[in-house]
N, C-alpha and C positions, 0 to 999 in steps of 0.2 A: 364268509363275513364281508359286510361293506366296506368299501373300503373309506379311506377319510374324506375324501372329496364329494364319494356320493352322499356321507352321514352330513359333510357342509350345505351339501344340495339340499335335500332332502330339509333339514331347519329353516334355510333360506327358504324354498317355498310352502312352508307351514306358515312362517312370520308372517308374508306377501300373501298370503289364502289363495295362492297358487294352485289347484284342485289337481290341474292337467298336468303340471311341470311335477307335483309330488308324487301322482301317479307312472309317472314318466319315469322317474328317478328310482322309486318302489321296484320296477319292472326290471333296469336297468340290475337294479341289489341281486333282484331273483337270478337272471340270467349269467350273476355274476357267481351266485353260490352252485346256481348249475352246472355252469366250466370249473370250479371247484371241487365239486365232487357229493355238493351235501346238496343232496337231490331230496330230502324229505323237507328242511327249509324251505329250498327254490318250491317246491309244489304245495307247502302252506302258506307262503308268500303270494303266487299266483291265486290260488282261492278268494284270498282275501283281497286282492287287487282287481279279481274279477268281478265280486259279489259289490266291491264301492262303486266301479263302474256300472252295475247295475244299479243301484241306488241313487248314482250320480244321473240327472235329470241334466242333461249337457246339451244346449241348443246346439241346433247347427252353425256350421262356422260361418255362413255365409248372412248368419243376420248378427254378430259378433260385431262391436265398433271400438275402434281403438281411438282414444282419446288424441288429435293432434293440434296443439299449437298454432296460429296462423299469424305470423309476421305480418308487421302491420306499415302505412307510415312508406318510409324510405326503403325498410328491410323488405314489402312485400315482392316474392316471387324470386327471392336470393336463396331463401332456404328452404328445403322442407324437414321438417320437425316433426320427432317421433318421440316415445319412450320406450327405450328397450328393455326389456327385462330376462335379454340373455345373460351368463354368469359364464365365467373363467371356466369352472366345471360342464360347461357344453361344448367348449372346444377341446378339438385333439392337436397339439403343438409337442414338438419338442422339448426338451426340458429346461433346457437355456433360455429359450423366447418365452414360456411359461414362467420361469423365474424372473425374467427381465420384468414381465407385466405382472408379475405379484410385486414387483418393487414399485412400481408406478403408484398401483394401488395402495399400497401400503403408507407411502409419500404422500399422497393426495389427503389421504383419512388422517394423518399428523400434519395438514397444514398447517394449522394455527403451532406448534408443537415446534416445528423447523424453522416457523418466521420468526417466532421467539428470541432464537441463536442465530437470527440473520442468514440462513438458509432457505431456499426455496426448493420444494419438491421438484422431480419429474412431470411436465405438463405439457411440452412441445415436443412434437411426434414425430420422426419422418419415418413411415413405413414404407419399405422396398422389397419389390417381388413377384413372379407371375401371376395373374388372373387367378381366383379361382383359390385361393392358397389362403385366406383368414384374414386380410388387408381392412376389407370393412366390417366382417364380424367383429371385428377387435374393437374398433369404435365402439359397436352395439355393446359389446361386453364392456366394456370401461364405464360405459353410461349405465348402464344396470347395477354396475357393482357398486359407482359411485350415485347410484341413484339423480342421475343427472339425464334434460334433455338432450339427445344428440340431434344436432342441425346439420345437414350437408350442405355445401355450399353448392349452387344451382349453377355449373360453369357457361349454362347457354345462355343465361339472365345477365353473369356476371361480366362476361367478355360481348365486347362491343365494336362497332368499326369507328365510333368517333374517340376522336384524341382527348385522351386526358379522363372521358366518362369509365372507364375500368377502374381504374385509380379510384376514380371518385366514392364509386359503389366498394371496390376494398377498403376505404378508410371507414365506409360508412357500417360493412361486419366487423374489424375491430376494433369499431367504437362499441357496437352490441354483445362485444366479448366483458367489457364491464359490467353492462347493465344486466347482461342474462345469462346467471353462471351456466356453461354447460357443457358440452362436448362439442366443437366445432372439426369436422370433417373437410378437408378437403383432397376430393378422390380424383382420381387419374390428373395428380396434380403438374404433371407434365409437360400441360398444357396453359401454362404460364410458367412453369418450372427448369424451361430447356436453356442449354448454355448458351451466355450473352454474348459469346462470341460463335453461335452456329449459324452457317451459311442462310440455312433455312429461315434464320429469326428474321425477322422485321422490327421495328423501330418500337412501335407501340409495345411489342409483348417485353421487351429487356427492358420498357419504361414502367411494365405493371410490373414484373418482376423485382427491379429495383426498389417496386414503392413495396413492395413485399415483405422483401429481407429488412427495409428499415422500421414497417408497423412491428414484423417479428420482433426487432431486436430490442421495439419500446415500447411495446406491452407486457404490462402489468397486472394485467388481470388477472383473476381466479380460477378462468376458464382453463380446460385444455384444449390445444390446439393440433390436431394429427392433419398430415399433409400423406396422402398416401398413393403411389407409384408403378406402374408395373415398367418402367425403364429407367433402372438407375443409374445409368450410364449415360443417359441423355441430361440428367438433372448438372445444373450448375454447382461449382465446388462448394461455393458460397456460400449454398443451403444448408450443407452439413454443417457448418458452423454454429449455427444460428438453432439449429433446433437441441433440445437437453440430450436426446439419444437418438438414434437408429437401428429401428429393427427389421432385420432380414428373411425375408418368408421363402418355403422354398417346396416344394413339393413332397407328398408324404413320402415317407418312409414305408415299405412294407409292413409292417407292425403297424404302425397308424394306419394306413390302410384298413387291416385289419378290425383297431379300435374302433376305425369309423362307422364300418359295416357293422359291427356287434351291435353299436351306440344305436343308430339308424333302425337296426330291423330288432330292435331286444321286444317288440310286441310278437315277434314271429317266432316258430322255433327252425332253429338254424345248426342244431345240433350234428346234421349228419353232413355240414357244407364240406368238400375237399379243399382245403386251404390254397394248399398249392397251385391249385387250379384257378380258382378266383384270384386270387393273388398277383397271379402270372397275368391275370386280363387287366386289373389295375397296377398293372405297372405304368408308369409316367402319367398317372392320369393325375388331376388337381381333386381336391380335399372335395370340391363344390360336384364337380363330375362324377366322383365317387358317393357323393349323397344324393346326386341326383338317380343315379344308375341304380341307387337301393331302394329310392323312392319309384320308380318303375317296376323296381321287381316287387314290390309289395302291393302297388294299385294292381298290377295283373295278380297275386294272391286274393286282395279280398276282393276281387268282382268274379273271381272263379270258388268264394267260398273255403279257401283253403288257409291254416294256419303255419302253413312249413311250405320256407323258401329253400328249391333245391342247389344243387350245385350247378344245373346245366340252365336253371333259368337265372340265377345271378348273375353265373358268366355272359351270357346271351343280355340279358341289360345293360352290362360293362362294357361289354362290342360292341351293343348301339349307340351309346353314349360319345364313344370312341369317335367310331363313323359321324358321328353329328359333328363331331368338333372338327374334324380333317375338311380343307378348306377343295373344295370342286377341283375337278383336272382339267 
């Protein structure tokens, strides 16, 4: 049986005439009723998943255009602008950091509801945590759920060598946090982010910082604001303050692990994978490495024709992945 998440998915992308994400999600159910044990399901599911994709007339992806935004004015070349249409239900998280971000959500979709009683929801983010680990999928996700654009802020546009122009272009995105509700990202925020009293700092960056913490503490907007990290330790106390939560990301867990690879290769059959073994290869590896290492093991399946990914060529993608990440001797 699906479970609740997928049947959430699965309506979410009927409503959005999402073709690919419902067949995605479809595939997912099958693979699920498979490790289940109702194998006559799982293989009338598959039929009927196979025969829409033959019906389904699906360009290729490389003439696909994704509709984006172009900041105009002041804002041009601060942000780039997308619209995500990942969901909650695409990530594998823990169950704590899952509940943390169904509260956000949940806050967000009763704004008018909270402001009412003089409350304001969850909307400023500090996320902390290795590369690799769901830091800026979660943005994507927040902005799909909340049907809102996500903007990055562009740090090689924003930071500057003359005095005072940082600031200047800072004041100048949280002034576009009023006018343009929507997910504002700022990634590897560190780099304005670092303590105002580290040796390393210089003058300017504890001046953009400072004008930081005080746009943070006086804006008003509707937007959400995520600042996201992979050195938490380097970030000034201060920020914590300032932002409504902080969420800590942290490498998967065996079991997720696991989930990932199900989730990734559920077009493939993977029924006879040795857990243990794969398992063992993704250990310490990040969520992003572990999809990338199952997206390798599946382009070598379909350029060789094949529907079943084995145990020895999974593992053998997890080691390369591995090796690509370990930095030269």
């Amino acid at each position: 049986m699906a479970t609740a998440q997928q049947l959430k998915a699965l309506i979410e992308s009927y409503t959005e005439h999402n073709s690919d994400r419902f067949l995605s999600v479809a595939t997912q159910i099958a693979a699920h009723a498979a490790r289940s044990g109702n194998n006559k399901l799982a293989e009338e599911l598959k039929k009927l998943i196979d025969e829409a994709h033959r019906k389904q007339k699906i360009e290729p992806s490389l003439s696909k255009t994704i509709p984006i935004a172009q900041p105009t004015g002041d804002l041009s070349g601060l942000f780039s602008a997308s619209y995500p249409k990942t969901r909650l239900t695409d990530m594998v998280l823990d169950e704590n950091l899952k509940e943390r971000l169904e509260r956000v959500i949940t806050e967000y979709k009763q704004f008018d509801l909270l402001s009412s009683h003089g409350l304001s929801p969850r909307r400023k983010l500090l996320l902390v945590g290795p590369s690799g680990c769901g830091k800026s999928m979660t943005a994507s996700t927040l902005a799909g759920e909340l049907n809102l654009p996500l903007l990055t802020v562009q740090f090689h546009i924003l930071i500057t060598k003359y005095m005072g122009e940082t600031a200047a272009k800072l004041r100048v995105i949280f002034d576009a946090m009023k006018q343009t509700r929507g997910v504002y990202l700022f990634d590897e925020f560190d780099a304005i982010g670092v303590h105002r009293t580290s040796g390393q700092d210089v003058g300017e960056i504890r001046r953009v910082l400072n004008s930081f913490l005080v746009f943070l503490e006086e804006d008003n907007s509707t937007s959400i604001i995520i600042a996201a990290s992979n050195l938490e330790t380097h970030l000034d106390n201060a920020l914590f303050r300032r932002f409504d939560d902080t969420l800590h990301y942290s490498l998967p867990t065996l079991p997720m692990a696991q989930q990932l690879i199900e989730n990734r290769l559920c077009n493939f059959s993977i029924d006879n994978i040795a857990w243990n073994t794969v398992l063992k290869a993704a250990k310490d590896m990040t969520h992003a490495d572990v999809v990338k290492a199952c997206e390798d093991a599946a382009k070598d399946a379909v350029l060789d024709d094949r529907k079943e990914i084995n145990t020895k060529e999974l593992k053998k993608s997890l080691v390369q992945r591995c090796r690509i990440k370990k930095k030269p001797t």
